[in-house]
NUBA-670408 format. One line per 4 residues: number of its first residue (from 0); their letters; for each residue z, x, y of C-alpha. Coordinates in Angstrom, 3 decimals, always signed. Layout:
! NUBA-670408
NUM> A> Z:X:Y | ...
END
This chain:
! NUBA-670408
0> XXXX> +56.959:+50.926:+45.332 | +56.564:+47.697:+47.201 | +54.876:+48.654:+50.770 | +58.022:+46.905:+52.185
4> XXXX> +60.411:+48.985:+50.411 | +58.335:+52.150:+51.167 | +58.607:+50.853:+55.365 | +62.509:+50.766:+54.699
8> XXXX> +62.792:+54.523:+53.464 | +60.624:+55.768:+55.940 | +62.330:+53.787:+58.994 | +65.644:+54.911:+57.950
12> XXXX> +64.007:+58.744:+57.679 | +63.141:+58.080:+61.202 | +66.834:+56.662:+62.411 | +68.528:+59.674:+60.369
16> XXXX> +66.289:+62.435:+61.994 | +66.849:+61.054:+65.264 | +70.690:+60.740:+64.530 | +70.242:+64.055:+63.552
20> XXXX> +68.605:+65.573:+66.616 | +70.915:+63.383:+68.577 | +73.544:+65.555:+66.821 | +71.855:+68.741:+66.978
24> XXXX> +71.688:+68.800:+70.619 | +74.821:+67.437:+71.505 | +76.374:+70.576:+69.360 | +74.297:+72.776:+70.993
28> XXXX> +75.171:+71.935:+74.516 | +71.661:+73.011:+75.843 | +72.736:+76.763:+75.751 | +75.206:+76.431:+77.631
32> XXXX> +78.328:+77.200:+74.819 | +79.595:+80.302:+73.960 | +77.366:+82.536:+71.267 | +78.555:+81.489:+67.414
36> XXXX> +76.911:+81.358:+64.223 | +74.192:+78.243:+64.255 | +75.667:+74.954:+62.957 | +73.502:+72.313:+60.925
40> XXXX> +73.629:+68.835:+61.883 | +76.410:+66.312:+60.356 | +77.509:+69.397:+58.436 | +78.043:+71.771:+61.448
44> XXXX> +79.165:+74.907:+59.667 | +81.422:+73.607:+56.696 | +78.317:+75.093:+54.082 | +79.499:+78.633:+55.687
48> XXXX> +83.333:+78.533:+55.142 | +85.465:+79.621:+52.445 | +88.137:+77.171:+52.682 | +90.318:+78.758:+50.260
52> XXXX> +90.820:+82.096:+52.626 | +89.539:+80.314:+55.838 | +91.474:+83.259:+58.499 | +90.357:+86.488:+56.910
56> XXXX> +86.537:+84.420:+56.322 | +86.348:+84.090:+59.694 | +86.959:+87.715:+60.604 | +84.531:+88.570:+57.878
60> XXXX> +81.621:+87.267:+59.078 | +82.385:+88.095:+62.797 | +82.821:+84.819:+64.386 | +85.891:+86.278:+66.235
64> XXXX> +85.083:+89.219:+67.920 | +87.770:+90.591:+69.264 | +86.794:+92.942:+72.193 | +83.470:+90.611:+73.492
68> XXXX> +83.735:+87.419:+74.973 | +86.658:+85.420:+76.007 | +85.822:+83.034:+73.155 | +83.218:+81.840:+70.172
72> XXXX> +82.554:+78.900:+68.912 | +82.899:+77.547:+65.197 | +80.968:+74.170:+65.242 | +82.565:+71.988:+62.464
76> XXXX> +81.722:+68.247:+61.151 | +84.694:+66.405:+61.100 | +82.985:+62.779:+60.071 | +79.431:+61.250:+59.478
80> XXXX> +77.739:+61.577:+63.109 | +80.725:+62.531:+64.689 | +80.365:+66.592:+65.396 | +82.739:+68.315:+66.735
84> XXXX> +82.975:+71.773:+69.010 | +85.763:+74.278:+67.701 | +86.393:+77.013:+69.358 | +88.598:+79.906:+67.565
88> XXXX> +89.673:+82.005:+71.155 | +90.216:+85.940:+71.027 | +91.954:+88.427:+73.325 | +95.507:+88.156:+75.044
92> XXXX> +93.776:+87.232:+78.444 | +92.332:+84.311:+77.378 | +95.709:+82.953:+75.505 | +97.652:+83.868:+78.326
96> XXXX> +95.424:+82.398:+81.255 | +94.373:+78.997:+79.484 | +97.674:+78.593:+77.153 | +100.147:+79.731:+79.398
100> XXXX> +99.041:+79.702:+83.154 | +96.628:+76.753:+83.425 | +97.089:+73.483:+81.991 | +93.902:+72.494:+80.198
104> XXXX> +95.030:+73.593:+76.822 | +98.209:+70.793:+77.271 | +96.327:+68.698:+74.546 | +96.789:+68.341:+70.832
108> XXXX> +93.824:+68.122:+68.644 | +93.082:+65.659:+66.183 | +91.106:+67.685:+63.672 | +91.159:+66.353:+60.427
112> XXXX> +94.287:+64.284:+60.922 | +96.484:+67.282:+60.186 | +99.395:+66.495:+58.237 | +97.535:+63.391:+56.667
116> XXXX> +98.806:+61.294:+59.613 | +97.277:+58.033:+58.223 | +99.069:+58.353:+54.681 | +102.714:+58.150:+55.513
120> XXXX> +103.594:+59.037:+59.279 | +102.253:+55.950:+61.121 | +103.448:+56.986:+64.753 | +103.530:+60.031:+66.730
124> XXXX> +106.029:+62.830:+67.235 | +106.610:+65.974:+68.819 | +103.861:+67.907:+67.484 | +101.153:+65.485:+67.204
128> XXXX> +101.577:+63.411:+70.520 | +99.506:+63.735:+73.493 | +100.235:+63.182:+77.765 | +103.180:+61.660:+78.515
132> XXXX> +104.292:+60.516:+75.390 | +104.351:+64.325:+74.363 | +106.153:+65.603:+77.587 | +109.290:+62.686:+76.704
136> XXXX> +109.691:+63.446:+72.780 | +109.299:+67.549:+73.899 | +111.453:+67.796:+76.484 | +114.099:+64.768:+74.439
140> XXXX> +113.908:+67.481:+71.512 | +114.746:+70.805:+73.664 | +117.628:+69.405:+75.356 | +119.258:+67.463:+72.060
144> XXXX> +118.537:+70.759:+69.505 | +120.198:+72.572:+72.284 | +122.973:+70.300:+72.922 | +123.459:+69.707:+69.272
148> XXXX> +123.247:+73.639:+68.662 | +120.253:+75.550:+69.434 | +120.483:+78.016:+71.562 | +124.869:+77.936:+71.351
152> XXXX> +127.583:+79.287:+69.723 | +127.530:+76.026:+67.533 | +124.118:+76.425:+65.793 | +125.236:+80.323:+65.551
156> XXXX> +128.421:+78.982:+63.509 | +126.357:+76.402:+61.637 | +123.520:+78.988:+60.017 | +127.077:+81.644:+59.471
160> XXXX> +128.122:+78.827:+57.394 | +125.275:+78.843:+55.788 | +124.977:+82.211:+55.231 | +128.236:+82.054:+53.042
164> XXXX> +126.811:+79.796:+50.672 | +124.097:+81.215:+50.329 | +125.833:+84.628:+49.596 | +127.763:+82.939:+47.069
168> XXXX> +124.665:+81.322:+45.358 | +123.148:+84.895:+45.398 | +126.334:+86.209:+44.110 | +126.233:+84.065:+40.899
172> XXXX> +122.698:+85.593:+39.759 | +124.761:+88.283:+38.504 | +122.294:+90.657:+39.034 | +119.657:+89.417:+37.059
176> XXXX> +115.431:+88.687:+38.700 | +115.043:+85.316:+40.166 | +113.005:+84.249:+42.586 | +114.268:+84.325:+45.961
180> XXXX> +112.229:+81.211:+47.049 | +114.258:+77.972:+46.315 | +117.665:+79.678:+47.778 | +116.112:+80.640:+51.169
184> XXXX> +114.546:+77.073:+51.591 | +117.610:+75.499:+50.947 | +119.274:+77.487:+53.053 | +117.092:+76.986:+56.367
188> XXXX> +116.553:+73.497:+55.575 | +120.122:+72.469:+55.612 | +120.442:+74.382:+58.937 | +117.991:+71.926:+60.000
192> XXXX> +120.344:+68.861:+58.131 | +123.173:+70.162:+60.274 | +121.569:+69.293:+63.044 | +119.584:+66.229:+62.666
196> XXXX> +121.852:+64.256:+60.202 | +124.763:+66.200:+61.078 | +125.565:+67.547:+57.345 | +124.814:+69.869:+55.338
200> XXXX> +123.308:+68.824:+51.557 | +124.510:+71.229:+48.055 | +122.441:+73.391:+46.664 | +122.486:+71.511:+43.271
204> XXXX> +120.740:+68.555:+45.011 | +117.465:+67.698:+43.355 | +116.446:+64.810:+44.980 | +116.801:+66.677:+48.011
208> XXXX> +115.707:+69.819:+46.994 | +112.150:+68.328:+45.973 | +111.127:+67.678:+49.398 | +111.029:+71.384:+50.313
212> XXXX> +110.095:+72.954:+46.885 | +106.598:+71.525:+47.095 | +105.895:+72.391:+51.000 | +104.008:+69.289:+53.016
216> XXXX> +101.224:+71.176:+53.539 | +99.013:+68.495:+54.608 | +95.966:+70.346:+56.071 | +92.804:+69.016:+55.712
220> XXXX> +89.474:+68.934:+57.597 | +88.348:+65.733:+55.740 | +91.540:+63.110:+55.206 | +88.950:+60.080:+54.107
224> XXXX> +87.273:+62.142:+51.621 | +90.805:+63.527:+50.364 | +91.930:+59.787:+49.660 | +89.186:+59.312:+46.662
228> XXXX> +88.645:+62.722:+45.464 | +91.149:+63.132:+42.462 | +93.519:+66.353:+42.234 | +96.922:+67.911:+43.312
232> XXXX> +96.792:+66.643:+47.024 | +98.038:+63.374:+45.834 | +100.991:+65.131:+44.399 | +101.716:+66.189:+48.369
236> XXXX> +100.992:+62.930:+49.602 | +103.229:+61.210:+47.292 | +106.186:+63.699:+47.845 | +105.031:+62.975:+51.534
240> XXXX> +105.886:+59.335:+51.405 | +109.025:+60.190:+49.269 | +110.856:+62.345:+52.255 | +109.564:+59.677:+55.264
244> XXXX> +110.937:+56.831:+52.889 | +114.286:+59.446:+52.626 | +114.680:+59.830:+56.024 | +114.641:+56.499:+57.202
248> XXXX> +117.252:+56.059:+54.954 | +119.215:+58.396:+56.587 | +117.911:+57.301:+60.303 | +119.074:+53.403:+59.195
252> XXXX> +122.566:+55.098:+58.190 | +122.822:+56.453:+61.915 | +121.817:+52.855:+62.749 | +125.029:+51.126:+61.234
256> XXXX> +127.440:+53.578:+62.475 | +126.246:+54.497:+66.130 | +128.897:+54.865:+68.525 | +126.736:+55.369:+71.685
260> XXXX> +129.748:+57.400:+73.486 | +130.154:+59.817:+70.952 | +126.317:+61.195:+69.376 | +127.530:+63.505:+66.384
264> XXXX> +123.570:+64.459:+65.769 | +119.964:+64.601:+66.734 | +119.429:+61.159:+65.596 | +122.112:+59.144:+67.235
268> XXXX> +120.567:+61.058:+70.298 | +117.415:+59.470:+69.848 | +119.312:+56.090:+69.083 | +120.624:+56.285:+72.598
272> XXXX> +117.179:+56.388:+74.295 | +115.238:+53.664:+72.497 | +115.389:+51.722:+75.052 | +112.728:+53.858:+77.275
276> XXXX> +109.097:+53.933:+76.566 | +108.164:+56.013:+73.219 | +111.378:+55.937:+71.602 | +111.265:+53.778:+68.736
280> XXXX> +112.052:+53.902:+64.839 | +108.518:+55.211:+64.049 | +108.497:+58.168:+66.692 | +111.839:+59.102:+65.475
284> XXXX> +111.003:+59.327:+61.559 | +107.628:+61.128:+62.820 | +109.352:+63.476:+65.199 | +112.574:+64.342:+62.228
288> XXXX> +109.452:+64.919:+59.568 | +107.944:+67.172:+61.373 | +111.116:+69.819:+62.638 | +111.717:+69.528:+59.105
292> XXXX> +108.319:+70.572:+58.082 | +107.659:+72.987:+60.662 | +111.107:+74.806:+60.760 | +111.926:+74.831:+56.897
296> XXXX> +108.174:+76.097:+55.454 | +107.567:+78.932:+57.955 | +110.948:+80.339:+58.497 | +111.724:+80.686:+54.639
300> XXXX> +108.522:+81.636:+54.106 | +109.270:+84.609:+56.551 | +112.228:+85.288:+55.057 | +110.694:+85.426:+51.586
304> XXXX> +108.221:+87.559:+53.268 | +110.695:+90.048:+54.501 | +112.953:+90.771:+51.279 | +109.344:+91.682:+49.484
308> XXXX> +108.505:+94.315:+52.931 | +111.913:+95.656:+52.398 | +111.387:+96.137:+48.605 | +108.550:+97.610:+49.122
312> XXXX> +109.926:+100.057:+51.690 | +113.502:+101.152:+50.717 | +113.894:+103.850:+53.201 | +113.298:+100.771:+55.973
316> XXXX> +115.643:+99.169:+54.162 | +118.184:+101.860:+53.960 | +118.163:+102.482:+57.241 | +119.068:+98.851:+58.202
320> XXXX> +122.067:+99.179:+55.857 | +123.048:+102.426:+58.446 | +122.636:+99.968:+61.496 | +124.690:+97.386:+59.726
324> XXXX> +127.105:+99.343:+58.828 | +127.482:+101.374:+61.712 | +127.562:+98.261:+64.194 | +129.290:+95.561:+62.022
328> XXXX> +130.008:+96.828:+59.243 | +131.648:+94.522:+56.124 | +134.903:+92.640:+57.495 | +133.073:+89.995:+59.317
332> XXXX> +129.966:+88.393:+59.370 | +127.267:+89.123:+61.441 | +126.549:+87.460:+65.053 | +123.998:+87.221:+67.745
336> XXXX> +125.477:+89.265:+69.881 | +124.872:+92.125:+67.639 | +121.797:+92.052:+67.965 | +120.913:+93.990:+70.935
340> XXXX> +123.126:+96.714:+69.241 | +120.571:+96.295:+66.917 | +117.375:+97.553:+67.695 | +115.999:+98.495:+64.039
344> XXXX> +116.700:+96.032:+62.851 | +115.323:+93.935:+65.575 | +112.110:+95.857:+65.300 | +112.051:+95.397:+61.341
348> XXXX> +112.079:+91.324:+62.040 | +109.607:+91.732:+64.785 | +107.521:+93.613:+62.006 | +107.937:+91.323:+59.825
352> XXXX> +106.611:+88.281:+61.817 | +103.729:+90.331:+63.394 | +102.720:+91.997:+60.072 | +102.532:+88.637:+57.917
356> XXXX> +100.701:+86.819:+60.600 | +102.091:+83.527:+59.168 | +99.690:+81.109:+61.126 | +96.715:+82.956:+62.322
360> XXXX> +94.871:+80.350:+63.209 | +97.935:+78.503:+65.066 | +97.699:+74.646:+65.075 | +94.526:+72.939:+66.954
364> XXXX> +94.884:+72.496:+71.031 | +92.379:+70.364:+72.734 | +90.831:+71.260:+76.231 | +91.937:+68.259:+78.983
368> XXXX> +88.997:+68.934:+81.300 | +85.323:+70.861:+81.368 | +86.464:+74.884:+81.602 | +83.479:+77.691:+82.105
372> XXXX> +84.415:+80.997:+80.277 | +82.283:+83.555:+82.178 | +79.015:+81.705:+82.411 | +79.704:+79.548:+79.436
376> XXXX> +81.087:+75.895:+78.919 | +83.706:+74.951:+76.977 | +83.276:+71.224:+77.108 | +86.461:+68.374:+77.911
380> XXXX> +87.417:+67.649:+74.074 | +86.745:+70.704:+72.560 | +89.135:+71.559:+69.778 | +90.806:+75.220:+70.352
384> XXXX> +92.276:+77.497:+67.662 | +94.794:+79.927:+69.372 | +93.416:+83.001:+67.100 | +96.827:+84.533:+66.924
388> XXXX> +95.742:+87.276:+64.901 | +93.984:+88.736:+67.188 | +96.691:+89.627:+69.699 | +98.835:+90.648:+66.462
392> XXXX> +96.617:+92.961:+65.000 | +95.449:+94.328:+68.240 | +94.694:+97.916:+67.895 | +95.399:+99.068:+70.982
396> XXXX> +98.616:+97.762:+71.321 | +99.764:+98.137:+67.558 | +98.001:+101.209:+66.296 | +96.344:+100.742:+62.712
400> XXXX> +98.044:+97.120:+62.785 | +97.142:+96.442:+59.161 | +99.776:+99.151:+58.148 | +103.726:+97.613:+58.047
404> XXXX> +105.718:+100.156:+60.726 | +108.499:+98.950:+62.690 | +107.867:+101.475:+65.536 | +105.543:+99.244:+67.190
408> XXXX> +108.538:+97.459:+68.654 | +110.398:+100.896:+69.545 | +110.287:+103.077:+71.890 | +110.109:+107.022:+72.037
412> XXXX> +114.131:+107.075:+72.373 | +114.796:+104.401:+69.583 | +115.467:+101.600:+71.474 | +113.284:+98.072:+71.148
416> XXXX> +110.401:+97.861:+72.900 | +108.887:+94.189:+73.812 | +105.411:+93.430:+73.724 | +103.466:+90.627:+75.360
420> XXXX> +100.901:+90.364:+71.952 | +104.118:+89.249:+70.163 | +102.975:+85.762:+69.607 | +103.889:+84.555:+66.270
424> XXXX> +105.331:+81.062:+67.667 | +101.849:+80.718:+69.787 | +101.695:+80.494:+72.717 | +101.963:+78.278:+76.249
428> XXXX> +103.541:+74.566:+76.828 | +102.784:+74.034:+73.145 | +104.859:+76.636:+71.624 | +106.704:+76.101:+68.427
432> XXXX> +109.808:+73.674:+69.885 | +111.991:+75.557:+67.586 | +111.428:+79.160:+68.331 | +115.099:+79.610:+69.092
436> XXXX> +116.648:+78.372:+66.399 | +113.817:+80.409:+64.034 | +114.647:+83.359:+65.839 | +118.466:+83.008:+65.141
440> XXXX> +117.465:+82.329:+61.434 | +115.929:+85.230:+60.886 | +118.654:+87.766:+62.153 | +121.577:+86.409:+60.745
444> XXXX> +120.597:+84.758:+57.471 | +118.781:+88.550:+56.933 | +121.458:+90.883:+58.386 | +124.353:+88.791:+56.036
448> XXXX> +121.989:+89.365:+52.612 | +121.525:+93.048:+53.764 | +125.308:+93.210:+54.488 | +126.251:+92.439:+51.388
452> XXXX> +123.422:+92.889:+48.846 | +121.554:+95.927:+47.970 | +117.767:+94.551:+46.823 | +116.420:+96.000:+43.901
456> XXXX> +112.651:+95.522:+42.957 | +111.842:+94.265:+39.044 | +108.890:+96.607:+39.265 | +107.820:+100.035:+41.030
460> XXXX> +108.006:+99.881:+44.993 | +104.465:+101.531:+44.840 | +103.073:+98.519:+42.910 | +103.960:+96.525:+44.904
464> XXXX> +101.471:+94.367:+46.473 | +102.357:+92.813:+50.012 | +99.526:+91.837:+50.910 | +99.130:+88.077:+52.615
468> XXXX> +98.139:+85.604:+50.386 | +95.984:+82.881:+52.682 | +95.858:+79.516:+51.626 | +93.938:+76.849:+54.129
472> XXXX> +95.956:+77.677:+57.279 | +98.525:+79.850:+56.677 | +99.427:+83.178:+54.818 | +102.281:+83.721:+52.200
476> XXXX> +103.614:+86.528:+49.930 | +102.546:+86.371:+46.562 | +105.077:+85.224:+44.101 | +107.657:+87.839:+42.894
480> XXXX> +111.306:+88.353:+41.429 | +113.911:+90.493:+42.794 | +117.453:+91.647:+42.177 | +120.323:+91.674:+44.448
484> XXX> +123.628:+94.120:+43.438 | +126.876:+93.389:+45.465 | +127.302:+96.901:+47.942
END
């Protein structure tokens, strides 16, 4: 080799150690950061995670400790030279004092572009926007989804409706296994039609029906990388860009018929306010994508979630046909006002949500300012997982948390007990925006099935297996078939 050439490797040997040490330190924070597991340079600890089960891989190998400090840290790379602290938080104080109480936790996080940001939503939203963009779309969304039906009679009538056809569609399986999947994410998504585009969308749509078959689940720690690595991502991104293209169609439809007296939806709403600072065409596409995504994927997937619980158990089950019976009974549909008549069932859907753990990892805050846990920093920046799990599966709270018991929302005399480690919508001034409307969901959609169907497992209630199945970020129920008899 040419003593010039050999110069060149060594120099740049040189500049990459240093870049490295520059790293090194920078992610170390000179002792100062919470006790974790030791993170390389560049790579921080991506070598040490299995992304395929990353929640229950993190409990394994004891990052989260759930009884010791008020956090840990889990150093990640997200880019060449560009390290980045995460922080996975455990304990109920901790998610109540910095989520709830104080405001340094007000932040979104950019890790990893979530959602593939830079493929086919080019603006921000609700979810995704920071300071005061994110306090305008917020509070814009909880006044409109209330005005336009959350939280009122209206949305109550809207999901009834749609409880009848899907009753009906359940009806014509005659009895025979299907998979419950496709009907309950039809069902919840046109909920979330009714109140955006102000209709509702038939079950025999495909093109429609595509969207939500193949959930946007757009989670990634490396978006570049993902753009030139072949495999069935693109298949997500694609169908991405398919529903934004579809719902600007729909948001251009608004356009042409606006009557600015008379909003009939969500949209029009948002029509109305465009001409104030963050309300534009792109926001609105951005901020429509993602109550789609967000309240279609996880409520279904609850629901889903709690027919396969119920199979599983059938004296839980039979004794929410008793409470049905007993307090509505089978001339009229079922309402939110029976709910506090309710309280088995209640607890059964509390159960549910706390049992499957849906998000454990919740989506990514960032901390607005330097905050000192104890005598440890958590530096301005900082990217912080609200473990959720870990107030879920609290032991002391929910004794042996890991078994499915719907007395851990009762009481000694039968009636429902609340509990402040319910947190499946996360927690603080980032809660889901659509915890409401998910709650109302989950009663009435469930309560009319129960009220009308008896479920009947394909296989052996003792076989079967519901047990979470954990992709990336979120858990699931493994696929299965069920029957439903008319009662």
């Amino acid at each position: 080799m040419e003593p010039l050439g050999i110069t060149t490797v060594l120099l740049v040997i040189c500049v990459s150690c240093l870049l490295f040490l520059s790293a090194w330190r920078k992610m170390s924070g000179s002792g100062k950061l919470p006790p974790g597991p030791v993170a390389f340079p560049i790579i921080g600890n991506t070598l040490q995670l299995h992304a395929k089960n990353l929640p229950q891989h993190i409990d394994e190998v004891k990052v989260l400790s759930w009884y010791q400090l008020l956090g840990c840290r889990w150093t990640l790379s997200r880019a060449w030279l560009k390290p980045r602290l995460v922080a996975i938080p455990h304990q109920l104080k901790f998610l109540t004092d910095y989520f709830t109480k104080q405001s340094i936790l007000d932040a979104r996080s950019e890790v990893g572009h979530l959602w593939h940001a830079s493929q086919f939503l080019r603006a921000r939203g609700i979810v995704f926007s920071n300071g005061e963009r994110w306090k305008k779309l917020r509070r814009f969304a909880l006044t409109n989804l209330r005005n336009f039906g959350m939280g009122k009679k209206s949305i109550e009538a809207r999901i009834q409706e749609e409880t009848h056809f899907l009753v009906e569609r359940l009806r014509n399986t005659h009895g025979q296994p299907f998979d419950p999947t496709l009907f309950l994410t039809h069902a919840v998504s046109n909920v979330i039609c009714s109140i955006i585009f102000g209709d509702r969308f038939d079950y025999e749509d495909k093109k429609f029906m595509c969207f939500f078959f193949h959930p946007l689940q757009l989670y990634n720690f490396f978006p570049t990388l993902m753009d030139y690595i072949p495999g069935p991502h693109h298949k997500l991104f694609k169908n991405a860009q398919e529903f934004r293209r579809f719902v600007l169609e729909r948001v251009n439809m608004h356009k042409e018929s606006l009557d600015p007296s008379c909003p009939r939806d969500f949209i029009d709403a948002f029509f109305i306010k465009m001409e104030e600072v963050y309300f534009n065409v792109g926001s609105l596409v951005r901020s429509t994508v993602e109550l789609f995504v967000a309240g279609t994927g996880t409520t279904s997937i609850t629901m889903k979630f709690g027919l396969l619980i119920l199979l599983k158990y059938p004296e839980i089950e039979e004794k929410v046909y008793e409470e049905i019976d007993l307090v509505i009974g089978r001339s009229r549909s079922p309402c939110m006002a029976d709910r506090s008549q309710m309280p088995y069932t209640d607890a059964v859907i509390h159960e549910i949500q706390r049992y499957i753990n849906l998000v454990p990892l919740g989506l990514p805050h960032a901390v607005t300012r330097d905050v000192y846990l104890k005598q440890y920093l958590i530096p301005k920046g900082t990217t912080i997982f609200p473990a959720l799990k870990s107030v879920l599966y609290d032991r002391r709270e929910f004794p042996n948390p890991e078994q499915f018991n719907p007395g851990h929302f009762l009481d000694e005399n039968g009636a429902f007990k609340k509990s402040d480690f319910f947190m499946p919508f996360s927690a603080g001034k980032r809660i889901c925006v659509g915890e409401g409307l998910a709650r109302m969901e989950l009663f009435l959609v469930l309560t009319t099935i129960l009220q009308n169907f008896t479920l009947k497992s394909v296989i052996d209630p003792k076989d079967i297996d519901i047990t979470p199945e954990s992709s990336f970020v979120s858990n699931a129920p493994k696929s299965f078939l069920l029957c439903v008899l008319p009662r």
